[in-house]
C-alpha positions in Angstrom: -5.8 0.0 -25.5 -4.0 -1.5 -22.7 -6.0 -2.9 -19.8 -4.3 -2.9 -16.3 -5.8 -4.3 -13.1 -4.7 -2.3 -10.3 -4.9 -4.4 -6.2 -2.9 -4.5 -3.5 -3.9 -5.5 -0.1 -5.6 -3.1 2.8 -3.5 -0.3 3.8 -0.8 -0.4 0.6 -2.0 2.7 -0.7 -3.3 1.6 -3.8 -6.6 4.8 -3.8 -3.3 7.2 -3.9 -1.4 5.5 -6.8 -4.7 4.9 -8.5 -4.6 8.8 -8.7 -1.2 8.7 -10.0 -2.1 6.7 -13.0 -5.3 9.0 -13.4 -2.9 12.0 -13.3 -1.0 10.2 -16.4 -4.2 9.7 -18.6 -5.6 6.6 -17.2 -8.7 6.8 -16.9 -9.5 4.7 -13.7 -13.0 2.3 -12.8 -13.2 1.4 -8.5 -14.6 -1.3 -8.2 -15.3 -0.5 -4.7 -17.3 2.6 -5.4 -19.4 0.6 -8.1 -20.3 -1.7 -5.4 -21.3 1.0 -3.2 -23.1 2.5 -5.5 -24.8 -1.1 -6.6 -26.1 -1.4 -2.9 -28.3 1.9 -3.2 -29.2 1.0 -6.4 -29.5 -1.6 -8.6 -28.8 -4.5 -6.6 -31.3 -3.6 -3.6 -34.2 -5.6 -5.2 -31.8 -8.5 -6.2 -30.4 -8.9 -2.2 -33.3 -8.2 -0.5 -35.2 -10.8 -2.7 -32.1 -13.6 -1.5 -31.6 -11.9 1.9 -35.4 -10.4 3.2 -34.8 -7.7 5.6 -31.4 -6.4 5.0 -32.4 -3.1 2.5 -33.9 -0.3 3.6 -35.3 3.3 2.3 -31.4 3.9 1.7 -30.3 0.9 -0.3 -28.8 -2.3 1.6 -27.8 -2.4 5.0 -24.2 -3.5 4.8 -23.9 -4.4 8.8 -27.0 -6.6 8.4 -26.4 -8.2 5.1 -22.6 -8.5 6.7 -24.3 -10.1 9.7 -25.8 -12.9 7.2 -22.5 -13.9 4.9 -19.5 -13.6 7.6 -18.8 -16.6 8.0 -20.9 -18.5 5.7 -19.6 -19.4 2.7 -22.7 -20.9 0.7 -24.7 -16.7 1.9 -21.3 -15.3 0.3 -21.4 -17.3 -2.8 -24.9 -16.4 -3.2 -24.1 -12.5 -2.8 -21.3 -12.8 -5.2 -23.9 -13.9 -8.1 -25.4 -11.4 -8.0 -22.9 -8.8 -7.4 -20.2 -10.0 -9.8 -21.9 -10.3 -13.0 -23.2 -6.3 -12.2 -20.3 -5.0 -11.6 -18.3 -7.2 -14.4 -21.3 -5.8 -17.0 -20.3 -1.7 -15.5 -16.4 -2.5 -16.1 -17.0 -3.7 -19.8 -18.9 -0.7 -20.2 -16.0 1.9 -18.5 -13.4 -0.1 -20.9 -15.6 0.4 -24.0 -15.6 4.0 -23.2 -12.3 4.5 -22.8 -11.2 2.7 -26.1 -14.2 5.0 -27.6 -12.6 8.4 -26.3 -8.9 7.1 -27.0 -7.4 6.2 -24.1 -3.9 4.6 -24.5 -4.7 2.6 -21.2 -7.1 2.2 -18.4 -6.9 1.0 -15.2 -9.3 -1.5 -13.3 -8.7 -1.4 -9.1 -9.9 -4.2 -8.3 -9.2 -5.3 -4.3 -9.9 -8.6 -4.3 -8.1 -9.1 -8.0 -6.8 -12.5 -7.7 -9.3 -13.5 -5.4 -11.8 -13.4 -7.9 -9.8 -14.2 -11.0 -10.3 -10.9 -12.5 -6.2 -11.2 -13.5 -8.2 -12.7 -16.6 -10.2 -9.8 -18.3 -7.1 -7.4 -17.8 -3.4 -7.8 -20.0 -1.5 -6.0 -16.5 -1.5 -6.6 -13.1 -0.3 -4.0 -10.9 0.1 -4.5 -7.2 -0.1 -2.3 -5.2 2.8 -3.1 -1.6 4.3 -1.9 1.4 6.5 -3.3 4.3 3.9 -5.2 6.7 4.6 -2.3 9.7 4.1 0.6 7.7 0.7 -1.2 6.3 -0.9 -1.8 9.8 0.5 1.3 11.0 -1.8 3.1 8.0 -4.8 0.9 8.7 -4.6 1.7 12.3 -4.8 5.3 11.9 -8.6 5.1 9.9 -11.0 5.9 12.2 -12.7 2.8 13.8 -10.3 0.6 12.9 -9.3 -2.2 15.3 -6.2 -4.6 15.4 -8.9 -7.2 15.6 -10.9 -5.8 12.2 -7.5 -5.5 10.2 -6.2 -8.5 11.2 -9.8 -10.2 10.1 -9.7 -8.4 6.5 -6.1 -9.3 6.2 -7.4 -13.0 6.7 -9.4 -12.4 3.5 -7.3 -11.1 1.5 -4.6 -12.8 -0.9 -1.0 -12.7 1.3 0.9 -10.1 0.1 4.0 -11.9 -0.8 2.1 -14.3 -3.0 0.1 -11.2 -4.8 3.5 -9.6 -5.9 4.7 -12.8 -7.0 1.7 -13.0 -9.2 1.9 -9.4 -10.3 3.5 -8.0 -14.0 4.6 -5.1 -12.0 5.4 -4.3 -8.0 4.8 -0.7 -7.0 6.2 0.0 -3.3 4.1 2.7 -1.6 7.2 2.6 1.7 9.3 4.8 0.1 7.1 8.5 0.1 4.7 9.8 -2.9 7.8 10.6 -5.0 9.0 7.5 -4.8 6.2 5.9 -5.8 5.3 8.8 -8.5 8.4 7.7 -10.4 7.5 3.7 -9.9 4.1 4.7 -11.8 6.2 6.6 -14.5 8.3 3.9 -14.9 5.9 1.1 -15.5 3.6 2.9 -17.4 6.5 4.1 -19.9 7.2 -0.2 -19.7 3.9 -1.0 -20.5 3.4 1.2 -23.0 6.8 -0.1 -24.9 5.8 -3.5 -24.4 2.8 -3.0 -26.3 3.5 -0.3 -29.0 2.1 -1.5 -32.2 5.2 -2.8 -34.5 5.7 0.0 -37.2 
């Protein structure tokens, strides 16, 4: 089974060509949503035991655990042990299950891909990329979105120019949904000969 990571930076459109692998028969893991879903469960005793007073009856507060690691790197490294190794433990599990029920591939969208060196438990990387106008002109139109905030997660995040040099495969997401259907098409069809088992 061939393991593909899937990132792209804020705004590329990577959620929307995630789906267009899925429709292909990738089964796909968000690593987002896991974390989400890791902050009304499983992790609330493990932050609020690091950071006291940022969980509540409905999980972690994200402004006020936000409030305690922006801008301090030694709170964010200690949130990142605990959140990595949970949500690495969930993505073993969704790529075991995949191989179980025969997938040919699966896909890992991962944001922060390079970031966190997660290019290494994957054999693909696909980014995810769009010309920078048409990306802040996306992120602009999400509701409470400021120039200010995107320019701030932008600062976070890998440049684009280095993540597609870095990448086994570019998908552009400026050129319309069919566009980008047939980039998907393409590279899957590429991966997919790359790794067919010698007869």
């Amino acid at each position: 089974m061939i393991r593909i990571g899937l990132t792209g930076s804020i705004g590329m459109g990577k959620t929307t060509t995630g789906k267009m692998f899925v429709d292909r028969g990738c089964p796909l893991h968000d690593a987002d949503a896991v974390v989400h879903d890791l902050y009304r469960n499983k992790a609330v005793p493990l932050i609020e035991a690091e950071f006291p007073g940022t969980t509540g009856p409905l999980g972690v507060d994200r402004a006020r655990l936000s409030d305690r690691v922006l801008g301090n790197p030694d709170a964010l490294k200690r949130l990142e042990a605990i959140i990595h190794p949970l949500v690495r433990q969930q993505e073993k599990a969704f790529f075991d299950k995949a191989r179980a029920d025969g997938a040919e591939c699966a896909i890992v969208d991962i944001p922060l891909l390079f970031e966190t060196n997660a290019q290494q438990r994957v054999d693909i990387v696909v980014v995810v990329s769009a010309a920078e106008d048409i990306q802040r002109q996306r992120v602009l139109q999400r509701p409470g979105m400021t120039e200010e905030k995107f320019l701030a997660i932008k600062a976070k995040q890998m440049p684009d120019a280095e993540k597609r040099s870095r990448a086994d495969y570019v998908i552009d997401t400026g050129k319309g949904l069919e566009a980008a259907e047939q980039q998907v098409e393409a590279v899957l069809a590429d991966i997919k000969r790359r790794f067919a088992q010698p007869s």
